[in-house]
C-alpha positions in Angstrom: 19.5 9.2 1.4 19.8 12.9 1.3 20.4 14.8 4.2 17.5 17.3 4.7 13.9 17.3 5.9 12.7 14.4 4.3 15.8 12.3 4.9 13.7 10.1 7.1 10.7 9.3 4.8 9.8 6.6 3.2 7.4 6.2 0.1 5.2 2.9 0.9 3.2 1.8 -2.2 0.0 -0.7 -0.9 -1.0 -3.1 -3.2 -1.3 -1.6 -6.4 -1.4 -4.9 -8.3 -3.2 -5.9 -11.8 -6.0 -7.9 -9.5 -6.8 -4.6 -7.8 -7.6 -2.7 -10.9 -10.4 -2.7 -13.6 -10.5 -5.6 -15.1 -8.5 -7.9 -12.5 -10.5 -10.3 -10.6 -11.0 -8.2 -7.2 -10.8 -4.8 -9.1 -11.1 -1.4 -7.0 -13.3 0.8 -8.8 -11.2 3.5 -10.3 -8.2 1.9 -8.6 -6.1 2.6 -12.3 -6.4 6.3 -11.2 -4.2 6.3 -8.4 -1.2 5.0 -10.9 -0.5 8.1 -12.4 -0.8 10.1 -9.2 1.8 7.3 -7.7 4.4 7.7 -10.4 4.8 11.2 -9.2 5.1 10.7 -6.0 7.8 8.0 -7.2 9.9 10.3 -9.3 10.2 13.1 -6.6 11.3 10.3 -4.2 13.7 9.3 -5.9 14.8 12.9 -6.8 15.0 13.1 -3.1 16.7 9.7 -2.5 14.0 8.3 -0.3 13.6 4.9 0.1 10.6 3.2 -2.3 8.7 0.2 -0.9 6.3 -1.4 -2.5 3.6 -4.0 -1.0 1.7 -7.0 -2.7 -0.5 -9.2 -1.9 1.2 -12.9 -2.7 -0.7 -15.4 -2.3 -0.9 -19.6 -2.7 -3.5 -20.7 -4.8 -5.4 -22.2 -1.9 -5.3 -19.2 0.2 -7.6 -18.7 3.2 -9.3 -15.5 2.0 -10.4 -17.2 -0.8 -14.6 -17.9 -1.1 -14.1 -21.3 -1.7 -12.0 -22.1 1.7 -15.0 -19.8 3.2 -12.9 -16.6 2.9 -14.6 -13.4 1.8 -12.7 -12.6 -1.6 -12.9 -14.4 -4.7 -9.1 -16.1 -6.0 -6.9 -12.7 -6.6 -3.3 -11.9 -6.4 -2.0 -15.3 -7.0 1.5 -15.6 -6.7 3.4 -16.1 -9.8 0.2 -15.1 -12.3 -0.6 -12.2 -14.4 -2.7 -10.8 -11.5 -0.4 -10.9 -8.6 2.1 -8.6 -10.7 1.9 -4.7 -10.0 -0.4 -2.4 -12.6 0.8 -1.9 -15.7 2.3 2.0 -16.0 3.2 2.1 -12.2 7.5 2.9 -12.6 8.6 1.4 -9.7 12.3 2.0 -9.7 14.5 -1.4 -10.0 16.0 -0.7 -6.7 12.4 0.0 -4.7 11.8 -2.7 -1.9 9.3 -5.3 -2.6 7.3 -7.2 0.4 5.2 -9.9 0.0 2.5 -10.5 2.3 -0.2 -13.3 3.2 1.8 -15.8 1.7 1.1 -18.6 4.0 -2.1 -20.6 2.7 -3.9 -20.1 6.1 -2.7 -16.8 7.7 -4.5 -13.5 5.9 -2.6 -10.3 6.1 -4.0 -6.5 4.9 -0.9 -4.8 6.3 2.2 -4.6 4.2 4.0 -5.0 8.2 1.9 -8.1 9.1 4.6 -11.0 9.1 6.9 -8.7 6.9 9.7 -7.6 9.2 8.5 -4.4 7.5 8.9 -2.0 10.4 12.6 -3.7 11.5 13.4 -3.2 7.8 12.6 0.8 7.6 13.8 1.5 11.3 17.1 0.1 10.1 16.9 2.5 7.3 16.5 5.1 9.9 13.0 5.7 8.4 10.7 7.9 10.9 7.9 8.7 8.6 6.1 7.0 6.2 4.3 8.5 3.3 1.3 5.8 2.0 -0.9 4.9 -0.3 -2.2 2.5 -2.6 -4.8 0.2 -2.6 -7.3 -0.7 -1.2 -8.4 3.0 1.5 -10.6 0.2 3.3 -8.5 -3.1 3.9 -5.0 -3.1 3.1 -4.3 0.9 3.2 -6.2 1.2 6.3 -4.5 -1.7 7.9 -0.8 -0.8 6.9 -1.7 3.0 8.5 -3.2 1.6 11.7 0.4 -0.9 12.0 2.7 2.1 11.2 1.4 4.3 13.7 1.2 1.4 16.1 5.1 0.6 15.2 5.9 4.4 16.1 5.9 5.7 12.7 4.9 9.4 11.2 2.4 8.9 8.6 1.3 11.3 5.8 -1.6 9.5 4.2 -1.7 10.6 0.4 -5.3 11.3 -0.1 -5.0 11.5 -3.7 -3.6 8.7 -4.4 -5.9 6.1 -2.3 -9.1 4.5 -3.5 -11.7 2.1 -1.9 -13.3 -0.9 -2.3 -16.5 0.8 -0.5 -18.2 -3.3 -0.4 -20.5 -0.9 2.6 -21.5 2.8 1.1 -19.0 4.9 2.7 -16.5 2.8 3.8 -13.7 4.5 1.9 -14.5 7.4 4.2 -14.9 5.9 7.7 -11.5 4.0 6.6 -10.0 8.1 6.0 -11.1 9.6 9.0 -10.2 6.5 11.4 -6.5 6.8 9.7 -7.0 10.5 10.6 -7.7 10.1 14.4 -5.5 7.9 14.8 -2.6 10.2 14.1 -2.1 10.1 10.2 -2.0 13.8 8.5 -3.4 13.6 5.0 -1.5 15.3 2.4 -1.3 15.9 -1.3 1.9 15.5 -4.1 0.7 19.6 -4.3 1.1 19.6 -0.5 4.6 17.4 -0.2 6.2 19.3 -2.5 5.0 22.7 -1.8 
């Protein structure tokens, strides 16, 4: 990592994954539109050395969530299938960290640092501040925020590259302005780099 002020950030990518687009089989509306938005945010990390980490969900085929072991979510992000792999177009770079979460058969997980070692991981790195996005604003983006801030980690929430699920009107936008009182500062790539 370089040395300057953002030698202690970290890009964390949530679950942008083919299930969690159109057409996959728990698709976020508009959830391709935060792929191009991402890939800019990749390339000035990496222009800036930061570590990349991306989150998935990785599940068994019998997994808990799953509507027919009484779960809320029909079969998605299947570990090893078409679905489970991350969107087409989003350039992760070779070297970005991948974590794998909620792939026990009877455990769930919406945070990319439930079970993960995740925070252990980026305090190694002597990562302070985390910038985040991804998919979905109201499960797994809200979930990952609430456990970084809860770990003792700085995040910048990228606004522009979130999007909901919204299965209640509005719950994109509770899930935004409970990140936001609970400590994360919502920012733009126009903001970042500026």
């Amino acid at each position: 990592m370089t040395n300057g002020p953002d030698n202690l950030t970290a890009l964390l990518i949530v679950d942008v994954q083919r299930d969690f687009v159109p057409g996959g089989a728990l698709a976020v509306p508009r959830g391709d539109e935060v792929v191009p938005v991402l890939n800019r945010y990749i390339a000035a990390a990496r222009a800036r050395a930061l570590p990349i980490i991306a989150s998935r969900d990785w599940h068994p085929a019998g997994h808990c969530s799953f509507r027919a072991r009484g779960g809320p979510w029909p079969p998605h992000c299947i570990a090893g299938t078409p679905g489970a792999e991350f969107a087409e177009g989003l350039a992760l770079p070779a070297d970005a960290l991948v974590v794998s979460k909620a792939t026990g058969a009877d455990a769930d997980a919406y945070s990319a640092f439930a079970g993960t070692g995740l925070a252990s991981r980026l305090s190694a790195l002597g990562v302070k501040r985390i910038l985040a996005g991804g998919l979905a604003t109201d499960y797994c983006v809200l979930n990952t925020v609430r456990d970084a801030l809860a770990a003792g980690f700085e995040v910048l929430l990228m606004t522009d590259a979130i999007r909901a699920v919204d299965v209640r009107p509005g719950d994109g936008a509770r899930a935004e302005a409970e990140m936001r009182g609970l400590g994360a500062t919502p920012i733009t790539l126009a903001e970042w780099l500026a």
